[in-house]
C-alpha positions as CSV (number, residue, x, y, z in Angstrom):
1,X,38.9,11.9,-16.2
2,X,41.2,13.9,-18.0
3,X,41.9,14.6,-21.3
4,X,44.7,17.6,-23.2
5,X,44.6,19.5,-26.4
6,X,47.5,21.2,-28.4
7,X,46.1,24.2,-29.8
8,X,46.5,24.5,-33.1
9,X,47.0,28.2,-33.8
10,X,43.8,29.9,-33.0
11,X,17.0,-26.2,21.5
12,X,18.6,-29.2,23.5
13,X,15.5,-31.3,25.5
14,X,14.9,-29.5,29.5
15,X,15.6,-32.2,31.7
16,X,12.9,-33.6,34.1
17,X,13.6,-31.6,37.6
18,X,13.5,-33.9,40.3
19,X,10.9,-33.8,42.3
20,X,9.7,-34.8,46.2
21,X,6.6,-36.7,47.0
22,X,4.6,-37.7,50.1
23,X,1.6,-39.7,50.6
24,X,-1.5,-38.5,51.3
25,X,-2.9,-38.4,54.8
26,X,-6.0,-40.0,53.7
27,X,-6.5,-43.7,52.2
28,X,-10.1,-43.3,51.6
29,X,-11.1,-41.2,48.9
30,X,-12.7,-37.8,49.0
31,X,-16.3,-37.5,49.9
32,X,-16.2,-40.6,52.5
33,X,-17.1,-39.9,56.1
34,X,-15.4,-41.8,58.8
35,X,-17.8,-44.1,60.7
36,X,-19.3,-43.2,64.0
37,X,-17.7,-44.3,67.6
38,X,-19.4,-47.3,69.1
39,X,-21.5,-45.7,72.4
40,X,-19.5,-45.7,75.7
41,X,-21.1,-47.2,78.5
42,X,-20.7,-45.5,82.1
43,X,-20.5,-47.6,85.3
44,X,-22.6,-46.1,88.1
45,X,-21.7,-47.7,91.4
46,X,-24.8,-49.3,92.8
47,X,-26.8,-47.9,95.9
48,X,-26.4,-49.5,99.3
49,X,-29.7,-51.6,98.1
50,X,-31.0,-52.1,95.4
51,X,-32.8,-55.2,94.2
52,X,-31.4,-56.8,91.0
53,X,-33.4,-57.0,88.3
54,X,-32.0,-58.9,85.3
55,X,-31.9,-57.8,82.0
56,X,-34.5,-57.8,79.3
57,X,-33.7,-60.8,77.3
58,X,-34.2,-58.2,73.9
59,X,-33.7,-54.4,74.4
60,X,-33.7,-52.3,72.0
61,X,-30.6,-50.0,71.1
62,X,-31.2,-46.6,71.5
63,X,-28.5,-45.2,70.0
64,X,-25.1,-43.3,71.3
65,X,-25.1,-41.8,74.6
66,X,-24.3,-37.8,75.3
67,X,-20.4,-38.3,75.6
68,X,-20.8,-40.5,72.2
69,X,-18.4,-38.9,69.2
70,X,-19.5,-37.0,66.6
71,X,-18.9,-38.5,62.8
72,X,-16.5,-36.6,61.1
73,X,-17.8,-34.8,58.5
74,X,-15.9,-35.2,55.1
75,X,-13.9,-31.6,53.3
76,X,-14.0,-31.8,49.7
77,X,-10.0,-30.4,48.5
78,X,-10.1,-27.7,45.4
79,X,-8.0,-28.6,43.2
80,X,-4.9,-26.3,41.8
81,X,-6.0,-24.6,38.9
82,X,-5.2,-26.5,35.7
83,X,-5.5,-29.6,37.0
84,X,-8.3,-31.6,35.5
85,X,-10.8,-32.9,38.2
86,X,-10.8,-36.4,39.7
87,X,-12.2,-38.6,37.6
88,X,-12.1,-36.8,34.1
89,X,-10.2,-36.6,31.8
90,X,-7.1,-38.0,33.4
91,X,-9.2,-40.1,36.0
92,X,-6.3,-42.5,36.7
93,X,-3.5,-42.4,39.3
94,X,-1.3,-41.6,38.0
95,X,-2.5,-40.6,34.4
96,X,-0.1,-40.6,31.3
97,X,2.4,-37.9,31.2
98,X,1.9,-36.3,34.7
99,X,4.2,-36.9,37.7
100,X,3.5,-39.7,39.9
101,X,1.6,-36.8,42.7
102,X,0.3,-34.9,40.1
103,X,-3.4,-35.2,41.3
104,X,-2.0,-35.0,44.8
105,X,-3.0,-31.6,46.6
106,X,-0.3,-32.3,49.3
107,X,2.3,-33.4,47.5
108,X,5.4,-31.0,47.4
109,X,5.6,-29.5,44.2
110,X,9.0,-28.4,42.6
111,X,10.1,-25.2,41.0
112,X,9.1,-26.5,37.5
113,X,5.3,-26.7,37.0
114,X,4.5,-29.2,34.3
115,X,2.0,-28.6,31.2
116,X,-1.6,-30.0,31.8
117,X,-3.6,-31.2,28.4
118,X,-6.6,-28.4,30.1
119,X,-4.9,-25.5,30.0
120,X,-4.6,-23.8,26.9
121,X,-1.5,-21.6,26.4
122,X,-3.1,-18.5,25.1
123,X,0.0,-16.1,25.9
124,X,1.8,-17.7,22.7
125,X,-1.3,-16.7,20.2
126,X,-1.3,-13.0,22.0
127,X,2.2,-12.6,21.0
128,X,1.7,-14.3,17.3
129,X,-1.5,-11.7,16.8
130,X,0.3,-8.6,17.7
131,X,3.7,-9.8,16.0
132,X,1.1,-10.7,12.4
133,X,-0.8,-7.0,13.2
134,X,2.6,-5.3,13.8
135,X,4.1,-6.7,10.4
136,X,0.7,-5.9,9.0
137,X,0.7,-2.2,10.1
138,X,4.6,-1.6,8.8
139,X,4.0,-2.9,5.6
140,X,0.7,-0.9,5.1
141,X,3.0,2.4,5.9
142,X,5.6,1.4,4.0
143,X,3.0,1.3,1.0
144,X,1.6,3.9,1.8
145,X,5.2,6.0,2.1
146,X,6.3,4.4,-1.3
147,X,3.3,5.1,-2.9
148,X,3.5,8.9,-1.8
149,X,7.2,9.1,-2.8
150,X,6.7,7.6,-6.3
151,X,3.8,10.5,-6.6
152,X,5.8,12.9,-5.7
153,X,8.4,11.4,-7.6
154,X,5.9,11.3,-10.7
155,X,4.3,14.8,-10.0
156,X,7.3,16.8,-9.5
157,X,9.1,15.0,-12.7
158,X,5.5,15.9,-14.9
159,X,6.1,19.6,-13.6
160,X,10.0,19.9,-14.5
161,X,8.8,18.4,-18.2
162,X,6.4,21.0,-18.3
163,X,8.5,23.9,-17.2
164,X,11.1,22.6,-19.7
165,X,8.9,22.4,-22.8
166,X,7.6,25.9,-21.6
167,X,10.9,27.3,-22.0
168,X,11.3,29.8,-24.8
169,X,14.0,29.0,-27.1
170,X,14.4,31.7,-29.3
171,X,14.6,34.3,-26.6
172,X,17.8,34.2,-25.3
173,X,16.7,36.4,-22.3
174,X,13.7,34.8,-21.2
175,X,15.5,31.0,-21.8
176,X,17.9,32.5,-19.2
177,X,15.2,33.3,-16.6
178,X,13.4,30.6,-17.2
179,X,16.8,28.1,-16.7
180,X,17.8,29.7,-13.9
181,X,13.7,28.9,-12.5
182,X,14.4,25.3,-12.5
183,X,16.1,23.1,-9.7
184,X,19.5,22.3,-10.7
185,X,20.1,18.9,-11.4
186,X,23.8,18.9,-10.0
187,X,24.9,21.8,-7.7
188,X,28.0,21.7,-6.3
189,X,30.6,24.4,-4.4
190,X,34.0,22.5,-5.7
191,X,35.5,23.2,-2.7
192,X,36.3,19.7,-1.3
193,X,36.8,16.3,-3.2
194,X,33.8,14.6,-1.4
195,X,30.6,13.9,-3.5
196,X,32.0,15.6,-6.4
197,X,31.7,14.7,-9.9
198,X,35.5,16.6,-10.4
199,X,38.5,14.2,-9.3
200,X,41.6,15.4,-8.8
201,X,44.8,13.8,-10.9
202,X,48.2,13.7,-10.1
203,X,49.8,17.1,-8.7
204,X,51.6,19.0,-10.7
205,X,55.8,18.4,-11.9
206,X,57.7,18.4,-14.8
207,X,57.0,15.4,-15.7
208,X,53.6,15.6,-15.3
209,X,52.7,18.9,-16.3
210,X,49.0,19.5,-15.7
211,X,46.3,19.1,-12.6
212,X,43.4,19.0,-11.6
213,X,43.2,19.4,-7.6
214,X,40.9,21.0,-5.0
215,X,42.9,23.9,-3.5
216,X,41.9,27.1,-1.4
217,X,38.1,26.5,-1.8
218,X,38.1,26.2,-5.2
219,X,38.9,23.1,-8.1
220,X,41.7,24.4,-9.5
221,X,43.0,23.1,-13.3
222,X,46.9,23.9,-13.9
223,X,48.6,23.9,-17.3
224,X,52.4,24.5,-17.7
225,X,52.7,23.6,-20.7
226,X,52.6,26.3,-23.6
227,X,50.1,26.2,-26.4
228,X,48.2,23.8,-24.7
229,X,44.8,23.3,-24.1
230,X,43.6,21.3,-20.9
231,X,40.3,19.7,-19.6
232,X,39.3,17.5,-16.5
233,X,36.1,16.4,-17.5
234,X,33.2,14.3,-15.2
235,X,31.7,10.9,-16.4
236,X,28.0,12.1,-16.5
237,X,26.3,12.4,-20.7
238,X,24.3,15.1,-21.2
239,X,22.6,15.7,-24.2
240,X,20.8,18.9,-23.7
241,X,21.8,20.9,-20.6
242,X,22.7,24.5,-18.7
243,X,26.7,24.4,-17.6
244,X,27.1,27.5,-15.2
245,X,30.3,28.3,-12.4
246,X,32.0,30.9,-10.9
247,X,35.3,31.6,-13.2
248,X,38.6,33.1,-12.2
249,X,41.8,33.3,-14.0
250,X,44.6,33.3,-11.5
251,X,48.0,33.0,-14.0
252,X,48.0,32.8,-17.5
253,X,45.9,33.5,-20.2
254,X,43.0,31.3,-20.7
255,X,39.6,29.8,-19.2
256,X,36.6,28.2,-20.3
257,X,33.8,25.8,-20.3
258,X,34.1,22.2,-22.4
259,X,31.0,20.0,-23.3
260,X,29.5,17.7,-25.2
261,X,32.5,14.9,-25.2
262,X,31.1,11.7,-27.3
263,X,34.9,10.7,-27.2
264,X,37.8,10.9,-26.4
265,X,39.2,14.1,-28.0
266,X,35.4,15.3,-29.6
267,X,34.2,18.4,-28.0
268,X,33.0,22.0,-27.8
269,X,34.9,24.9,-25.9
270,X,33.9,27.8,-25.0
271,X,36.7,30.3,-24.4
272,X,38.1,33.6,-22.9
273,X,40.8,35.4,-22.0
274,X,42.2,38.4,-19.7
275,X,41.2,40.8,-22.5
276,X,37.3,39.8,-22.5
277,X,37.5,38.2,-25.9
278,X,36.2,34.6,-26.6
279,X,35.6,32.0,-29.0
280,X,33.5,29.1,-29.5
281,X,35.3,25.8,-31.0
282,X,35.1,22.2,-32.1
283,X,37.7,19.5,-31.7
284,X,38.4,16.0,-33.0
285,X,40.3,13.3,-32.0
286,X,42.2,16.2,-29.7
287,X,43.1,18.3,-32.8
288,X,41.3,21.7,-33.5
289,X,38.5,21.6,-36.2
290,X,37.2,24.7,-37.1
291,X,35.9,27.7,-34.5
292,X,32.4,28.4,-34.5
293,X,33.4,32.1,-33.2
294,X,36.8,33.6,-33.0
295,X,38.3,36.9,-31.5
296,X,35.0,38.7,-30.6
297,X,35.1,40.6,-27.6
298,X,31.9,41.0,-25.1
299,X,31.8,43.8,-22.5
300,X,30.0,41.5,-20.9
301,X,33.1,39.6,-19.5
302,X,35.7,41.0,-16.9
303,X,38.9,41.3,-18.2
304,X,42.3,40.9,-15.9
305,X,43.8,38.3,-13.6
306,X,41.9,37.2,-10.2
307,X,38.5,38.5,-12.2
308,X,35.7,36.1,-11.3
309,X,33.2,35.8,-14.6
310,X,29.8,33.4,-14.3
311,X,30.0,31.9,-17.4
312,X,27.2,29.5,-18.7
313,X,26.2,27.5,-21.5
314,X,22.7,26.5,-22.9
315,X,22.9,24.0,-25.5
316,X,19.8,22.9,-26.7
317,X,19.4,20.5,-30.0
318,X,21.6,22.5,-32.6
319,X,21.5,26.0,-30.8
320,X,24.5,27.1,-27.9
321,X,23.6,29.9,-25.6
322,X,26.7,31.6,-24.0
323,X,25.6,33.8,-21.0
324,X,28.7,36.1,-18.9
325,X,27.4,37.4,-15.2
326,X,23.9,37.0,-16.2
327,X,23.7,38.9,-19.5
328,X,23.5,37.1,-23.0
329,X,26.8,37.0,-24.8
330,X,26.2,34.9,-27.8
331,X,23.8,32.6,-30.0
332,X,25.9,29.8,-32.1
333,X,24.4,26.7,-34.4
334,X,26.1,23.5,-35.0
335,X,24.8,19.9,-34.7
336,X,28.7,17.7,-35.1
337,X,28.0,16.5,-31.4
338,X,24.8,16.0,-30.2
339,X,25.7,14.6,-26.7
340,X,28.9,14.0,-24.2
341,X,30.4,15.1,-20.7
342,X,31.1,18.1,-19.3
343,X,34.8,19.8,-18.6
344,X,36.6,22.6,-16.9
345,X,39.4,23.8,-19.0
346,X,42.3,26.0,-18.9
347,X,44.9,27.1,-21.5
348,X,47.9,28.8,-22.1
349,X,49.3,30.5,-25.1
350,X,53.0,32.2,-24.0
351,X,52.6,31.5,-20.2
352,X,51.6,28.9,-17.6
353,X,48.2,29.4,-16.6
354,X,45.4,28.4,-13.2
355,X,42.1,28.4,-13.1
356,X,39.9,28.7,-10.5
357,X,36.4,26.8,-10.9
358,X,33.6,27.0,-7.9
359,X,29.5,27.3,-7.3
360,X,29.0,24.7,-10.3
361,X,25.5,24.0,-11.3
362,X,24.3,21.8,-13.8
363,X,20.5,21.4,-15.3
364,X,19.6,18.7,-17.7
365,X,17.0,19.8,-19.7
């Protein structure tokens, strides 16, 4: 923002994977023995003589002979875990929803191993619990780190209100230490157009013949024309403050420090020249009011081209503090503008004059 001043004088469904069956080896069920052999009888080839004596009309059977078989003894099968045992719950053969060899502990069993109504998927709730604990756990910090920041927040905000009210007013000296105590609100090097509050406008030409740019380190504001007064102001209202930068005229004749715009063309400025002398003044709707001080000198201030001066201003309800390389200049009352942006101005009076501006700080108090 700009603004110039003529100075007046002064998921799809998994399909079912095919799979390969065989009969069991067995028809009876498990737990069944097979039935003994019936007893062999051996032939013995009669002596030369023997007398025959018939058979017993009833003789009792006594029971297998030595070379007789043994019964084979049945093997119970285990069955694969997760498959419910015979007979309950899913006693029948098939049962509803398993493959046709499901209960089958010789079947061929494909890659894909179907679900069983016994085994309970527990892996699923694992994840679920440590997924709910996990989101639990983040939220708690994130509390937890909110709740810190907003205390800080709170603490170090109750502290700056205290140091503020503490401030002494009516000693220009100790305001100054104690300003200077505080953490700036705004700090800034105006050496570089990135993150700062200062924009730059269109270069400099005859038919544009102002500019505010960022050049050799510095934010630089250009004014050719003569008699004129020009600011580049930033967008942030400050009501009451400390303004303080690094000050250096390179050409011309005039530099200074602009505040408290409600409008466009309502301000204060506060300026100097080559020869050390300032003044204070108040301007509406871009004309010049009335000066507040005019044509006092201050040793305090470096005269000459390429002279850096810090320069600041504490304005506080009615009072304006003007401060040059730490040492109190002036005291000035006026209450027309209570509140507005800041600028960087420079001005000429028989000559073309750039300023240099750098090391701004700003403290809103």
């Amino acid at each position: 923002m700009e603004c110039g001043t003529s100075i007046a004088p002064a998921p799809q469904a998994v399909p079912t994977p095919s799979e390969i069956f065989q009969s069991s080896p067995f028809d009876q069920e498990q737990g069944t023995s097979h039935a003994a052999s019936e007893p062999t009888e051996v032939y013995q080839v009669p002596l030369s003589y023997q007398e025959y004596v018939g058979p017993a009309m009833y003789q009792e059977y006594a029971g297998p002979s030595q070379n007789a078989q043994a019964p084979l003894t049945a093997t119970a099968y285990a069955p694969k875990p997760g498959t419910p045992a015979p007979g309950a719950p899913y006693a029948g053969y098939p049962a509803p929803g398993f493959p046709p060899n499901a209960n089958d502990p010789y079947a061929t069993q494909s890659a894909y191993t179907p679900y069983f109504a016994g085994a309970a998927p527990n892996q699923p709730r694992r994840r679920k619990k440590t997924a709910l604990i996990v989101t639990l756990v983040t939220v708690i910090a994130l509390v937890v780190l909110l709740g810190g920041g907003i205390t800080y927040f709170v603490v170090q905000n109750n502290q700056r209100s205290q140091a503020v009210q503490a401030l002494q007013w009516d000693d220009p000296n100790s305001l100054y230490s104690g300003v200077q105590a505080l953490t700036p609100t705004t700090t800034s090097a105006l050496d570089s157009a990135s993150g700062s509050l200062w924009k730059e406008s269109a270069p400099l030409s005859d038919s544009h013949p102002y500019a505010c740019e960022f050049k050799d380190g510095s934010y630089h504001v250009t004014t050719a024309k003569l008699k004129y007064m020009y600011t580049c102001l930033e967008k942030t209202s400050y009501s009451d403050f400390a303004m303080q930068a690094d000050v250096s005229i390179l050409r011309g004749e005039g530099a200074g420090l602009s505040f408290r715009h409600p409008g466009t063309g309502d301000y204060y400025t506060f300026l100097y020249n080559t020869q050390g002398i300032y003044s204070v003044e108040i301007y509406s709707g871009g004309e010049y009011k009335r000066s507040l001080a005019s044509g006092f000198r201050s040793q305090e201030l470096k005269p000459g081209l390429e002279q850096t001066n810090t320069v600041m201003i504490i304005a506080h309800k009615s009072a304006i503090d003007i401060y040059a390389n730490g040492k109190f200049v002036d005291t000035l009352y006026d209450s027309t503008y209570a509140e507005g942006t800041l600028g960087l101005t420079a001005s000429t009076k028989s000559s073309p004059t750039e300023v240099s501006f750098s090391n701004l700080k700003i403290w809103r108090l």
